[in-house]
DOLUMKOL-399958 format. One record per atom (N, C-alpha, C, O, CB): atom name; x, y, z negated. Coordinates in nm, 2 decimals, decimal comma. Glycine has a CB too. Layout:
// residues N
a | x | y | z
CA | X | Y | Z
...
***
This chain:
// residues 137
a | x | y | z
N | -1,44 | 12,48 | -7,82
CA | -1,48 | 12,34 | -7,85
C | -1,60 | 12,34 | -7,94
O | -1,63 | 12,42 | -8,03
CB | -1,36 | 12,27 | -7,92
N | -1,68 | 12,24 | -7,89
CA | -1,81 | 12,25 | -7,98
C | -1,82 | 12,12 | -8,06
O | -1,79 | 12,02 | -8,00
CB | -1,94 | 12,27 | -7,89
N | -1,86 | 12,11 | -8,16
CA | -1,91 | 11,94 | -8,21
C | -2,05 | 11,94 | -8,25
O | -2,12 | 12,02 | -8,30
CB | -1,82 | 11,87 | -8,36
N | -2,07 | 11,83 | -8,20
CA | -2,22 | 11,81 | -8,20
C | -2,28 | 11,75 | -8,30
O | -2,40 | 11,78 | -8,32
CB | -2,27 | 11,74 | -8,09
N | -2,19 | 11,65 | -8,38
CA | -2,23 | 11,61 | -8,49
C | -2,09 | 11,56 | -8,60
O | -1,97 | 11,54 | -8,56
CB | -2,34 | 11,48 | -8,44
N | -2,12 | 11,55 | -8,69
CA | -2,02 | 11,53 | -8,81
C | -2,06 | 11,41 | -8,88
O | -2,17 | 11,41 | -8,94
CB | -2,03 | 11,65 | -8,91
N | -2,00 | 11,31 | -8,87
CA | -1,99 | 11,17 | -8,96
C | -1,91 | 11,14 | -9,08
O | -1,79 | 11,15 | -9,06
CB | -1,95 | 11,07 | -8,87
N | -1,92 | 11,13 | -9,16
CA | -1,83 | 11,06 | -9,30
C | -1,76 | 10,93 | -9,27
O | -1,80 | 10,82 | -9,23
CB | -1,93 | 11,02 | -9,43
N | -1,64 | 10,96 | -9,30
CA | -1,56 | 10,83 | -9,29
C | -1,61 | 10,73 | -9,40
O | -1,61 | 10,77 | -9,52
CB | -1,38 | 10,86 | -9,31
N | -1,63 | 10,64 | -9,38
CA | -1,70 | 10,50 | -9,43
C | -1,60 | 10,40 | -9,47
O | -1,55 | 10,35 | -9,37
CB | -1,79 | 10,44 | -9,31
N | -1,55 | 10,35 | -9,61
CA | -1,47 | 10,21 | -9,57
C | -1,55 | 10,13 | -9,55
O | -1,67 | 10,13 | -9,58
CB | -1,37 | 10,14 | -9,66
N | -1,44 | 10,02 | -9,45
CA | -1,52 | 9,89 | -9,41
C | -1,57 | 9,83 | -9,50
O | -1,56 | 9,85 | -9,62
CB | -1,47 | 9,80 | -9,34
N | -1,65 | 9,72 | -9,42
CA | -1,75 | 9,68 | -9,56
C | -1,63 | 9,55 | -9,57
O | -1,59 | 9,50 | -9,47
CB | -1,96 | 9,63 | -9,55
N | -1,60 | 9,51 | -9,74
CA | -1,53 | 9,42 | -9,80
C | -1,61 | 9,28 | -9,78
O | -1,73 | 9,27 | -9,81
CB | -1,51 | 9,46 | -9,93
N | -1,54 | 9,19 | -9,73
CA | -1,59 | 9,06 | -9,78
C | -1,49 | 8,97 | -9,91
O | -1,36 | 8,99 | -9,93
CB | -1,60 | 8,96 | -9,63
N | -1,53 | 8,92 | -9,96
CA | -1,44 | 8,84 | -10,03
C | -1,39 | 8,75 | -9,99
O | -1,45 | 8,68 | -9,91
CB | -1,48 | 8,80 | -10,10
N | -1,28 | 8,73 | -10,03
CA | -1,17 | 8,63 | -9,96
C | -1,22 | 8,51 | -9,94
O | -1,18 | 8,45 | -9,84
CB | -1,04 | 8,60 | -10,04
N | -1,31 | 8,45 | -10,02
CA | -1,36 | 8,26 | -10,00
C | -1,49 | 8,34 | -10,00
O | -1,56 | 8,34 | -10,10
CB | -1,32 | 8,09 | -10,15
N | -1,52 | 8,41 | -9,90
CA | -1,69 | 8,43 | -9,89
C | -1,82 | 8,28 | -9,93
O | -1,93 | 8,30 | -9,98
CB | -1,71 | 8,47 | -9,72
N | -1,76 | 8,16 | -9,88
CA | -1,85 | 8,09 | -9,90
C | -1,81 | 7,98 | -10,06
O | -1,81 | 7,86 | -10,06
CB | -1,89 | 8,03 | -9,76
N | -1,78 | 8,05 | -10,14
CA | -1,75 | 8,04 | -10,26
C | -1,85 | 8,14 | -10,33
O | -1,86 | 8,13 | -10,46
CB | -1,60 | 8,07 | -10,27
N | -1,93 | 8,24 | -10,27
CA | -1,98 | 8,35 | -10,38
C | -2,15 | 8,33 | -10,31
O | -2,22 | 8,34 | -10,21
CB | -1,88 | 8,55 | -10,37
N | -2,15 | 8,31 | -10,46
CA | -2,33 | 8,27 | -10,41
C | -2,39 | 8,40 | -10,55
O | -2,32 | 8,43 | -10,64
CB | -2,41 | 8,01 | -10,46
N | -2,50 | 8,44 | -10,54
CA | -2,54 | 8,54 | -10,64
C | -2,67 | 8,53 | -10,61
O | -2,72 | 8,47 | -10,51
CB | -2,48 | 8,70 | -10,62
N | -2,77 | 8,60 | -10,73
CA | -2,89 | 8,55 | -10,73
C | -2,90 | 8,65 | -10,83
O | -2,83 | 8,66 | -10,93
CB | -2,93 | 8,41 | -10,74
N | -3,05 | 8,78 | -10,80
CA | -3,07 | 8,92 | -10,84
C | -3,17 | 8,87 | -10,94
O | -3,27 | 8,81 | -10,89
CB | -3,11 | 9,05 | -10,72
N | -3,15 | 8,89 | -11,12
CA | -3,28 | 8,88 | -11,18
C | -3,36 | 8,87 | -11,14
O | -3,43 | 8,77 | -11,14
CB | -3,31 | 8,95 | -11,23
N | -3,39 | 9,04 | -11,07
CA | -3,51 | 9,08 | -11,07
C | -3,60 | 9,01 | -10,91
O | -3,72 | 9,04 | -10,87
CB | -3,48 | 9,26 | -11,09
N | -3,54 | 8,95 | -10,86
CA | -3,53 | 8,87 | -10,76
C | -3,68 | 8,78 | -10,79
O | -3,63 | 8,71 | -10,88
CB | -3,38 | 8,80 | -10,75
N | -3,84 | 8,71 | -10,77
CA | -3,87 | 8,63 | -10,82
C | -3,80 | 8,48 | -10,76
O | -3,76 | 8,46 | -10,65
CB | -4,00 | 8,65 | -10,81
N | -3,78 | 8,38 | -10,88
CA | -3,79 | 8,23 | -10,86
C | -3,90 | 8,18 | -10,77
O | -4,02 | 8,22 | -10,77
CB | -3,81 | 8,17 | -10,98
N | -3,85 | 8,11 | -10,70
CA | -3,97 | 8,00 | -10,61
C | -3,97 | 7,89 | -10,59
O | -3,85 | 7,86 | -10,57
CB | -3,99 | 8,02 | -10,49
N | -4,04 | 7,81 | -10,58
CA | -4,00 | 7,65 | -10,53
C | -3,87 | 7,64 | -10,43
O | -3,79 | 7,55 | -10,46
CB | -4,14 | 7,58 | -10,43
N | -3,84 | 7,72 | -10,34
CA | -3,75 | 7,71 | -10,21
C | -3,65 | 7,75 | -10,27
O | -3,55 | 7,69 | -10,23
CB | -3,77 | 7,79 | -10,08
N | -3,64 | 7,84 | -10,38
CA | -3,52 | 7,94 | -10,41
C | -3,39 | 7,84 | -10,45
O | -3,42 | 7,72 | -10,48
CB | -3,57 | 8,07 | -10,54
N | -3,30 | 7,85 | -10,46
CA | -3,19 | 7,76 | -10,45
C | -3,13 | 7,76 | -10,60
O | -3,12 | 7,87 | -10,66
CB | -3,09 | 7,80 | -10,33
N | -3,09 | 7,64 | -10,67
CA | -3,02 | 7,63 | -10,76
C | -2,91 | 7,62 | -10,80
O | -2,85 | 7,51 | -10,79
CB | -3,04 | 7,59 | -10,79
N | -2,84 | 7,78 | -10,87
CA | -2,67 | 7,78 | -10,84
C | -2,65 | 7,63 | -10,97
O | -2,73 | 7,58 | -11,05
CB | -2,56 | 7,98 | -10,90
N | -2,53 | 7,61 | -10,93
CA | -2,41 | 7,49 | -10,98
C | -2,28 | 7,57 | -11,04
O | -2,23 | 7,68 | -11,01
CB | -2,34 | 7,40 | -10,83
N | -2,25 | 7,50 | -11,12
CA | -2,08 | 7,54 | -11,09
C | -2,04 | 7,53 | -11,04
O | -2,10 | 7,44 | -10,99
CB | -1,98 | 7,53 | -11,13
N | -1,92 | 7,56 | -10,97
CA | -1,83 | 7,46 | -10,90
C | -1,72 | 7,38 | -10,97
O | -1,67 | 7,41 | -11,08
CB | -1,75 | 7,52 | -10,80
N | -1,69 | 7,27 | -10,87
CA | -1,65 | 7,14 | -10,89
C | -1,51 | 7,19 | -10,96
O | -1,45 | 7,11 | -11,03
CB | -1,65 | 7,04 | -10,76
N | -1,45 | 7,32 | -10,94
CA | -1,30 | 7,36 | -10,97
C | -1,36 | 7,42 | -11,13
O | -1,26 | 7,40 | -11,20
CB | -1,22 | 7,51 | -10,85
N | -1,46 | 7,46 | -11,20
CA | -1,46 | 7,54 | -11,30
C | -1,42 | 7,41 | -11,43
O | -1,48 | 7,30 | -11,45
CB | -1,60 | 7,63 | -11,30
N | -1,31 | 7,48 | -11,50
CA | -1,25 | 7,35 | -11,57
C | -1,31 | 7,34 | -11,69
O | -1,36 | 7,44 | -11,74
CB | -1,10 | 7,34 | -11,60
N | -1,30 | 7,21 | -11,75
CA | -1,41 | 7,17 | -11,84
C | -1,40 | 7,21 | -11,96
O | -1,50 | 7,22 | -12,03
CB | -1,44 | 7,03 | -11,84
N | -1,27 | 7,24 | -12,02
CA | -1,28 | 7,34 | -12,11
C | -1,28 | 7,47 | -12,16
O | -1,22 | 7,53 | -12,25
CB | -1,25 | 7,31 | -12,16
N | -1,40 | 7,49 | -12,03
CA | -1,37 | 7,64 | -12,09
C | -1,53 | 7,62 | -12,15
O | -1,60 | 7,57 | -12,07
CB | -1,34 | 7,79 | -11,96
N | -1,59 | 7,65 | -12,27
CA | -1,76 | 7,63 | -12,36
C | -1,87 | 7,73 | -12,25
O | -1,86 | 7,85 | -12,28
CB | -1,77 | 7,73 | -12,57
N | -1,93 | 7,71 | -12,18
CA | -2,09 | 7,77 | -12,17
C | -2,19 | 7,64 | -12,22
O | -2,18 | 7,52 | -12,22
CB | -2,14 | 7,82 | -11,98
N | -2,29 | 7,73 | -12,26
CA | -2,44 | 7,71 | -12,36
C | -2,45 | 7,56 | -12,23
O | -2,42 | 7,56 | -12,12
CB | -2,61 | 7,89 | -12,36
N | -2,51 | 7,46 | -12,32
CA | -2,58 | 7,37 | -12,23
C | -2,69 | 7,39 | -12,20
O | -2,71 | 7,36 | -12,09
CB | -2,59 | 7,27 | -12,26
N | -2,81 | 7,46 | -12,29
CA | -2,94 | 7,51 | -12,18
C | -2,87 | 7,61 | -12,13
O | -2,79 | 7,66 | -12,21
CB | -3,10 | 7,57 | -12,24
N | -2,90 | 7,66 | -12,01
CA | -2,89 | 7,78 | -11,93
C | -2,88 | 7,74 | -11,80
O | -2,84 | 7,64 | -11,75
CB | -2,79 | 7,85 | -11,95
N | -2,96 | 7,88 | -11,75
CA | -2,97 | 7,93 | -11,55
C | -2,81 | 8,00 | -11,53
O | -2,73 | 8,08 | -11,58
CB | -3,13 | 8,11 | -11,50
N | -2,84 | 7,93 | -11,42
CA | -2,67 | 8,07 | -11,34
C | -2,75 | 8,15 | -11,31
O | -2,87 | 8,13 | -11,27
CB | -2,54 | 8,03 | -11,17
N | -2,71 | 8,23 | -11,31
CA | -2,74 | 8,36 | -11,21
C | -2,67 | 8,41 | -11,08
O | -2,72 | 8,44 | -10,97
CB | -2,73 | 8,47 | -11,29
N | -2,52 | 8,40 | -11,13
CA | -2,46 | 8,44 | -11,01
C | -2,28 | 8,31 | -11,03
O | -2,26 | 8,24 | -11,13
CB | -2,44 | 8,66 | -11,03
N | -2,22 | 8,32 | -10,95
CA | -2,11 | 8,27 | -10,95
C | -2,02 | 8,32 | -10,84
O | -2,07 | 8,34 | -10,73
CB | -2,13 | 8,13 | -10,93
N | -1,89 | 8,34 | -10,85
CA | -1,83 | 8,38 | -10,78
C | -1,62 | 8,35 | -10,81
O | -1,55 | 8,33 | -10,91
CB | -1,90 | 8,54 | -10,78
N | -1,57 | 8,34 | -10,65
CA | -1,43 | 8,31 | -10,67
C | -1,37 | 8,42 | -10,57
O | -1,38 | 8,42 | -10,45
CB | -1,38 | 8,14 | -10,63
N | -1,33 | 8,50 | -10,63
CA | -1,23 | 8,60 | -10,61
C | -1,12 | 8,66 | -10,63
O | -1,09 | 8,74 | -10,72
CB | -1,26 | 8,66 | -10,62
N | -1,03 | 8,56 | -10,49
CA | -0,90 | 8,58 | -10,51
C | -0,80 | 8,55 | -10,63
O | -0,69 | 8,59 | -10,68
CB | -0,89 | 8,70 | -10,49
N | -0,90 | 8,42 | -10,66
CA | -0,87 | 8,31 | -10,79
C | -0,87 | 8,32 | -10,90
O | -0,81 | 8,26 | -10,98
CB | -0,78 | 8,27 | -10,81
N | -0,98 | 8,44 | -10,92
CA | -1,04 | 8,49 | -11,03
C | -1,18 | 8,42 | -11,02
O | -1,26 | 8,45 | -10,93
CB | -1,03 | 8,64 | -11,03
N | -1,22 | 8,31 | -11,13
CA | -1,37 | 8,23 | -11,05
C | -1,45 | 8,35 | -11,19
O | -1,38 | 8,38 | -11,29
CB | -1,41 | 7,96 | -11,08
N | -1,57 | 8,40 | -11,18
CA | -1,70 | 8,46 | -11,24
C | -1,79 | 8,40 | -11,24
O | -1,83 | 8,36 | -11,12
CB | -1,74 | 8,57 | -11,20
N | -1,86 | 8,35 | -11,37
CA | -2,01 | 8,31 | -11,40
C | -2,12 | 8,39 | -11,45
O | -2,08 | 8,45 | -11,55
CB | -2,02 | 8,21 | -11,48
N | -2,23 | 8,40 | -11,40
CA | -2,30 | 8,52 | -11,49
C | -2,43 | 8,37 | -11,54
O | -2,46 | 8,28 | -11,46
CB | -2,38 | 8,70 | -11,36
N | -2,47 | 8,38 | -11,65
CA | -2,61 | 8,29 | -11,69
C | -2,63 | 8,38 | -11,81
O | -2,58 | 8,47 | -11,87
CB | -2,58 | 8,11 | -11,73
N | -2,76 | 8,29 | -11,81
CA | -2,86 | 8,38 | -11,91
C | -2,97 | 8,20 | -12,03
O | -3,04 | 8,12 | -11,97
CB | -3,04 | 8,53 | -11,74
N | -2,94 | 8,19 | -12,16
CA | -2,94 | 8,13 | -12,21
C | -3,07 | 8,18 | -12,29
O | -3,09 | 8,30 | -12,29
CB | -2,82 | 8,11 | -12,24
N | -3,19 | 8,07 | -12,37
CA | -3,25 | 8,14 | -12,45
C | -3,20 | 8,16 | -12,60
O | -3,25 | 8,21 | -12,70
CB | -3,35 | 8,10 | -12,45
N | -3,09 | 8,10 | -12,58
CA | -3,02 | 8,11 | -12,71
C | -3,00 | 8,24 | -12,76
O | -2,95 | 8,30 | -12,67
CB | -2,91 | 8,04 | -12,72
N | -3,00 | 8,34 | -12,91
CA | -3,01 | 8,48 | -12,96
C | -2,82 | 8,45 | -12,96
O | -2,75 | 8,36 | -12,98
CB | -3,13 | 8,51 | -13,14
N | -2,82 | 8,59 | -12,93
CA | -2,63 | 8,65 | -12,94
C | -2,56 | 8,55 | -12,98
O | -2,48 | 8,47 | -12,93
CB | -2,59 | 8,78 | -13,06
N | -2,63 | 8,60 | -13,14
CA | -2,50 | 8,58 | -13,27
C | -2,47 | 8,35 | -13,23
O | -2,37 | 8,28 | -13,23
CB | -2,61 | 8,64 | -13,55
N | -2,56 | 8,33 | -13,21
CA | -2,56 | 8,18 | -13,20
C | -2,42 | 8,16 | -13,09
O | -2,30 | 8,13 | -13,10
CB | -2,73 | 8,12 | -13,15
N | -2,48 | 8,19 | -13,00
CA | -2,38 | 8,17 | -12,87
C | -2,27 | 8,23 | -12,86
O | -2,19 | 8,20 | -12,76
CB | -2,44 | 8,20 | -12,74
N | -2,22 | 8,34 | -12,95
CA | -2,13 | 8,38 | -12,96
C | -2,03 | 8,30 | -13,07
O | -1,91 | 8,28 | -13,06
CB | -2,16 | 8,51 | -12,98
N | -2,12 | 8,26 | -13,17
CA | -2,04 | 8,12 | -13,31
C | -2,01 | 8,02 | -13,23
O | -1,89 | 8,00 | -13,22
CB | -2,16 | 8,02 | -13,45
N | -2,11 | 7,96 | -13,17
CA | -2,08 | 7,83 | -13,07
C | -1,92 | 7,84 | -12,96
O | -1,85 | 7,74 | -12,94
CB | -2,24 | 7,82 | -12,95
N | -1,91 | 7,98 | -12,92
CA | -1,80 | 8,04 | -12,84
C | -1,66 | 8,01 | -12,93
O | -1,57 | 7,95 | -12,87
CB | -1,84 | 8,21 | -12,83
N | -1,66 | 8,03 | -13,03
CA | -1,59 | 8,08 | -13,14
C | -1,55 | 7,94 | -13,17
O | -1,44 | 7,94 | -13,21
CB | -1,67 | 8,19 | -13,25
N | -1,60 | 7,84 | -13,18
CA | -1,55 | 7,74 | -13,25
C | -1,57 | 7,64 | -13,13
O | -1,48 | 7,56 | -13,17
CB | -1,63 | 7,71 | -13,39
N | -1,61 | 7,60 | -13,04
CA | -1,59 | 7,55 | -12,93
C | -1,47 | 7,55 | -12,84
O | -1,42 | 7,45 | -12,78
CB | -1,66 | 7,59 | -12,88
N | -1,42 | 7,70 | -12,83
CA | -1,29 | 7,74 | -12,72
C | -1,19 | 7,73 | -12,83
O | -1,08 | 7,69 | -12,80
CB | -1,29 | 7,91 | -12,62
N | -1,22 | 7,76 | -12,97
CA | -1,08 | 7,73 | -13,07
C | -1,06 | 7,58 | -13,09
O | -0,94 | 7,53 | -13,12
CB | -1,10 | 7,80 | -13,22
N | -1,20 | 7,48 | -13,08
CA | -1,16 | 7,32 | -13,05
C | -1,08 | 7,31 | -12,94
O | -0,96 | 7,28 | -12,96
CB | -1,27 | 7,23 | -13,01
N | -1,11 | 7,33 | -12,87
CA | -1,05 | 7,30 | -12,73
C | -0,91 | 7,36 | -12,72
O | -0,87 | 7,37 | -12,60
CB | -1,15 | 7,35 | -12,62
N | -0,82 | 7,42 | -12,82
CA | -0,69 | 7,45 | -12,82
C | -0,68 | 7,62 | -12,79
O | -0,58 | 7,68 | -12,83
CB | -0,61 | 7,35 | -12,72
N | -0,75 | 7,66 | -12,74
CA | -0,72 | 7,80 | -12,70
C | -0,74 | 7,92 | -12,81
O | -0,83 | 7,92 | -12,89
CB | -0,81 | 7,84 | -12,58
N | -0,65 | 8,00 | -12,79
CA | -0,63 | 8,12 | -12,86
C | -0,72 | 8,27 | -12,87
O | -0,72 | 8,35 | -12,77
CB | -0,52 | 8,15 | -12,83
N | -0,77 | 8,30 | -12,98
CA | -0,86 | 8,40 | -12,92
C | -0,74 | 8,52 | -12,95
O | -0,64 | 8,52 | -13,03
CB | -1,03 | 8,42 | -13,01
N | -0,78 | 8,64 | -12,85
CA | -0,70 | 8,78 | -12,83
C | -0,77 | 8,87 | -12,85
O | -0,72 | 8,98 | -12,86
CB | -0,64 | 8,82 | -12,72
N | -0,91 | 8,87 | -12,86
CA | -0,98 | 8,97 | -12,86
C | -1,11 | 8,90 | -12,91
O | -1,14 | 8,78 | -12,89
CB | -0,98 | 9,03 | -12,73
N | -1,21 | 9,00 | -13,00
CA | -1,32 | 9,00 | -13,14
C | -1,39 | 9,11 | -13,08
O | -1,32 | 9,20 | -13,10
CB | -1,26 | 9,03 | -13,32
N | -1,51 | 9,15 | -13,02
CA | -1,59 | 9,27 | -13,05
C | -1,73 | 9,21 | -13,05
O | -1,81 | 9,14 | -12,98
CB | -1,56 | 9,39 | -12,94
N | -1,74 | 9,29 | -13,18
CA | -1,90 | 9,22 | -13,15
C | -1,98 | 9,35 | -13,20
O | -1,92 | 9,44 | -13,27
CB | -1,95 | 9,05 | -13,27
N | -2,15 | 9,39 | -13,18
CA | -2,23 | 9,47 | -13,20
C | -2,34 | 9,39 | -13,18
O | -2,35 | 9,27 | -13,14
CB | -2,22 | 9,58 | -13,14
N | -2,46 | 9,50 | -13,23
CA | -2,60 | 9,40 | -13,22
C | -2,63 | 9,35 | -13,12
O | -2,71 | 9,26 | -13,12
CB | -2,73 | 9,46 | -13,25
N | -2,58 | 9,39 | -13,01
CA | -2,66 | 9,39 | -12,84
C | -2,57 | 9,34 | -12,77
O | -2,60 | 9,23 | -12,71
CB | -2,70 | 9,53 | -12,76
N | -2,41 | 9,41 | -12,76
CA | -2,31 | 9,36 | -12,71
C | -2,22 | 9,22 | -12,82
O | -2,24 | 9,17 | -12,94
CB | -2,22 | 9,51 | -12,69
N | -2,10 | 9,19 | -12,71
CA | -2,01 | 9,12 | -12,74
C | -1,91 | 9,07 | -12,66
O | -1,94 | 9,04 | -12,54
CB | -2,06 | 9,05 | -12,80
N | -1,80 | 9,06 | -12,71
CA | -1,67 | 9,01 | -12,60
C | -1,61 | 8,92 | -12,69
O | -1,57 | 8,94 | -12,81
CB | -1,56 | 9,13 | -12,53
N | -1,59 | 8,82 | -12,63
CA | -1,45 | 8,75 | -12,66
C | -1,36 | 8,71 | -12,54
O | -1,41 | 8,66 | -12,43
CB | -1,48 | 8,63 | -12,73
N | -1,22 | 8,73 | -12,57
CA | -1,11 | 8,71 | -12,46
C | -1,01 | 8,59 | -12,56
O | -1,01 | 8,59 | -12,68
CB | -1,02 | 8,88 | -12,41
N | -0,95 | 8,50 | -12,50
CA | -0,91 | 8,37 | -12,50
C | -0,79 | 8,33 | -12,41
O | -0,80 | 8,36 | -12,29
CB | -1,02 | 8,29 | -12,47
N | -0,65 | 8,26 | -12,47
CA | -0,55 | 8,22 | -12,37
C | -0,54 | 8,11 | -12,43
O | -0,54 | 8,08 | -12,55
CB | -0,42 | 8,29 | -12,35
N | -0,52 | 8,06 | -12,30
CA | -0,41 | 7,85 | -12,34
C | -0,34 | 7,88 | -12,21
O | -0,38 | 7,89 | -12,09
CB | -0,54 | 7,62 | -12,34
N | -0,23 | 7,90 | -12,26
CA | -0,10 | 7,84 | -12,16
C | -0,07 | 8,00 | -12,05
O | -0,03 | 8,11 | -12,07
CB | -0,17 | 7,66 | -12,04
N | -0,12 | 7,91 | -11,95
CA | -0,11 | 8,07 | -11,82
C | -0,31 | 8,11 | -11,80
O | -0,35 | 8,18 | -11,71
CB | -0,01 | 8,00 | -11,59
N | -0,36 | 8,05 | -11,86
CA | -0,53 | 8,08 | -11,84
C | -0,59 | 8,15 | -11,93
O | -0,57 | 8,11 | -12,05
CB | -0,61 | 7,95 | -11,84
N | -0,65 | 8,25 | -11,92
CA | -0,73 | 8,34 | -11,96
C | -0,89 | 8,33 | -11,94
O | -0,95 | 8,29 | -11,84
CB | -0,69 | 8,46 | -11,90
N | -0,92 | 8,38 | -12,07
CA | -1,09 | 8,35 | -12,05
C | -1,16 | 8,51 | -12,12
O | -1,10 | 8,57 | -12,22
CB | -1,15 | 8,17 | -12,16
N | -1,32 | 8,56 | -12,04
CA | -1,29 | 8,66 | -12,14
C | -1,47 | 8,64 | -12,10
O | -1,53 | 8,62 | -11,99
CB | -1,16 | 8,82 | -12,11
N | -1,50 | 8,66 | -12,23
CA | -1,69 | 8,64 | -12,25
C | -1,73 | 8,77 | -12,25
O | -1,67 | 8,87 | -12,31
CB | -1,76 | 8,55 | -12,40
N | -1,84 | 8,77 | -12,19
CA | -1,88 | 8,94 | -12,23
C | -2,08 | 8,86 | -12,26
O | -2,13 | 8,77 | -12,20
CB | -1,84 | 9,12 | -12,03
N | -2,12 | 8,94 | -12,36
CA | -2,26 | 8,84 | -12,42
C | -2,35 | 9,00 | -12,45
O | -2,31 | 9,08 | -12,53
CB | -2,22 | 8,70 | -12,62
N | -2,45 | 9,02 | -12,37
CA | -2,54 | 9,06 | -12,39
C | -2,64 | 9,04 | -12,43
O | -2,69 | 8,96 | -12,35
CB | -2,56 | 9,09 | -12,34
N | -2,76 | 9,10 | -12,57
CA | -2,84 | 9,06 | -12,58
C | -2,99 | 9,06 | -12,50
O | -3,02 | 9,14 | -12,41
CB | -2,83 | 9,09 | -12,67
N | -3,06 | 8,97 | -12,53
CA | -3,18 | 9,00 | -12,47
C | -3,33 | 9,04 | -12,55
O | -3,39 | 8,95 | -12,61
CB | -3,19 | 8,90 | -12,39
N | -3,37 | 9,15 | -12,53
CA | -3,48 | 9,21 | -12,62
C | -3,58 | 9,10 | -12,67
O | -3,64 | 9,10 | -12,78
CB | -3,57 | 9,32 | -12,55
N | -3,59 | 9,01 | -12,57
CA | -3,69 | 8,89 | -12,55
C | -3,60 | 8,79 | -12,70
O | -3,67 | 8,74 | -12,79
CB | -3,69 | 8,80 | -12,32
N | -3,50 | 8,78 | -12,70
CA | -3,42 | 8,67 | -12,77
C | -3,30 | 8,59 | -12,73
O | -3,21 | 8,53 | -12,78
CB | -3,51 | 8,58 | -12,80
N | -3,34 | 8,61 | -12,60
CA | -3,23 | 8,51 | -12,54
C | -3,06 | 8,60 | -12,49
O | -3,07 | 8,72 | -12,50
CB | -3,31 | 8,43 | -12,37
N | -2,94 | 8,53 | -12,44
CA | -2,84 | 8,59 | -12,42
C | -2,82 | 8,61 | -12,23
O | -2,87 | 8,54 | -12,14
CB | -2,73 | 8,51 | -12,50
N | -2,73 | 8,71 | -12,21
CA | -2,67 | 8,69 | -12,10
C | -2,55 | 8,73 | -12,07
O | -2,51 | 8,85 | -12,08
CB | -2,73 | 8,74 | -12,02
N | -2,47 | 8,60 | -12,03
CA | -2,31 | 8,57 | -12,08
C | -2,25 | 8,62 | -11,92
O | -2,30 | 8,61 | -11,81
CB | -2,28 | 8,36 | -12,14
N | -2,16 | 8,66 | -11,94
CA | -2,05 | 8,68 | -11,84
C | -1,89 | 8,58 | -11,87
O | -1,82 | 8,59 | -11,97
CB | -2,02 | 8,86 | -11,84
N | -1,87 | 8,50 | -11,77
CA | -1,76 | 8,45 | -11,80
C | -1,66 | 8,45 | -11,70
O | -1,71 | 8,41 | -11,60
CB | -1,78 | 8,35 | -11,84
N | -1,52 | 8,48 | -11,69
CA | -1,44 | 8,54 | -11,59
C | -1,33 | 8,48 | -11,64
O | -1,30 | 8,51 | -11,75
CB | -1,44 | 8,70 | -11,59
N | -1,26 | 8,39 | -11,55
CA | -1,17 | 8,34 | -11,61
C | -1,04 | 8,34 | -11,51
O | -1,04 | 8,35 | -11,39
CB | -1,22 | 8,22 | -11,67
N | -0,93 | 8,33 | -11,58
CA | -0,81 | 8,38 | -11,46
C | -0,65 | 8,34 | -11,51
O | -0,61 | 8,34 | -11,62
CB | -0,81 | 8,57 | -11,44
N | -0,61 | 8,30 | -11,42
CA | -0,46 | 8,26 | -11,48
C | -0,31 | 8,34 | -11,42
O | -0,30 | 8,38 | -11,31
CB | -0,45 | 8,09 | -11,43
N | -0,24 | 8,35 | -11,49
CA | -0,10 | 8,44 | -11,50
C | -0,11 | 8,50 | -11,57
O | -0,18 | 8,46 | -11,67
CB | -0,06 | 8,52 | -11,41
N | -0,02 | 8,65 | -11,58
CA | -0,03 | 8,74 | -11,66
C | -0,13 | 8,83 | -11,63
O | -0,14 | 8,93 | -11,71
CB | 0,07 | 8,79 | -11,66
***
């Protein structure tokens, strides 16, 4: 028996469950007049705090896990205080504190909903927030 060629088993390529729920948009990507402007969506509930200036970058709902990525010019430590006393107005519980010069997380429960920030700095001044929010255990 001879073989003529050898292939790697490949998994299939994944789509996400509400594919047209996940819109994303690459930094390094340029802006253009045409280029499209993400939104939230109409499901992301109103108290959970992001920065009022800010770009999305990306957005996504997966398998009812919804993800925001934006990028704010606001410096860390600001948007991380604003975090901090915003989501503790709004009734929810923090579970989690990490902070460093560059990095930062905060994680948050009310009820069966989970929230968890992840805040990167930016050399320039400004932040870039990750927000992931999810309900159950």
């Amino acid at each position: 028996m001879l073989l003529t060629s050898c292939q790697q088993a490949r998994p299939p390529a994944v789509e996400p469950a509400d594919a047209a729920a996940m819109h994303t948009t690459s930094p390094a990507a340029p802006v253009s007049a045409t280029s499209v402007e993400l939104t939230l969506p109409a499901t992301f509930p109103q108290d959970i705090y992001l920065p009022a200036q800010r770009r999305i970058v990306s957005v996504a709902n997966i398998a009812g896990m919804q993800m925001v990525t934006l990028v704010t010019a606001q410096a860390l430590p600001a948007v991380y205080a604003d975090i901090e006393q915003r989501m503790q107005g709004q009734g929810w519980t923090r579970e989690l504190a990490m902070q460093s010069d560059d990095v930062s997380t905060l994680a948050y429960r009310k009820a069966d909903r989970s929230v968890f920030y992840q805040l990167v700095g930016d050399p320039g001044g400004g932040t870039r927030l990750v927000v992931r929010l999810g309900s159950g255990d």
